[in-house]
C-alpha positions, -999 to +999 in steps of 0.1 A: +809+024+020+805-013+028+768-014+040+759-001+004+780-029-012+785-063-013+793-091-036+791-127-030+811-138-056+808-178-038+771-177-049+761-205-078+740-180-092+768-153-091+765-134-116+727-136-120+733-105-144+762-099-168+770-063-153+808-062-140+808-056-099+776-068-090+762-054-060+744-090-040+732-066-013+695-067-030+699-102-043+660-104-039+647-070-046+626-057-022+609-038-044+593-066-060+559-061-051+552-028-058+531-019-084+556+009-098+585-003-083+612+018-110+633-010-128+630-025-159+603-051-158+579-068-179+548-096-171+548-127-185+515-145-177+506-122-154+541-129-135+562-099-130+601-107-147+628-084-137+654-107-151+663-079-174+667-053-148+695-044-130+691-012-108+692-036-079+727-047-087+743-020-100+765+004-087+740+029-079+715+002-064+716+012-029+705+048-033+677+040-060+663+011-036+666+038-008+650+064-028+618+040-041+609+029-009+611+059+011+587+075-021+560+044-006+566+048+028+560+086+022+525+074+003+517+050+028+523+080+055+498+105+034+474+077+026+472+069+064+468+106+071+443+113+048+420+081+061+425+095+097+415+126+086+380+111+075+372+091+105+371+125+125+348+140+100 
């Protein structure tokens, strides 16, 4: 399905990982700033690097960066709950 893929194979930094068929769709991964975002990161003073990773380029990228951020929204959703649960005590 085309809103799952797309590769911009114009791009200078194309391919910004050596995997065959790069998926661009997540060029900046917007799971970046989560604390346990999934891929395959390490820190490098205190900077998190994901050069290394590619599960936001792959083939199956679409469905795991569908699947992590609906697990946060869902957290966000309980975590909101749970506060609005207190304020009526």
């Amino acid at each position: 399905m085309s809103y799952k893929f797309f590769s911009n194979k114009n791009c200078e930094y194309y391919p910004c990982h050596k995997i065959e068929n790069q998926n661009c769709l997540f060029c900046f991964c917007p799971l970046y700033f989560f604390e346990d975002c999934g891929g395959d990161y390490r820190f490098i003073n205190n900077v998190k690097d994901c050069s290394f990773c590619t599960k936001n380029h792959d083939e199956d990228s679409y469905q795991f960066v569908i699947q992590q951020l609906n697990k946060a929204f869902n957290n966000i959703k309980k975590d909101k709950l749970k506060m609005l649960k207190l304020e009526d005590l």
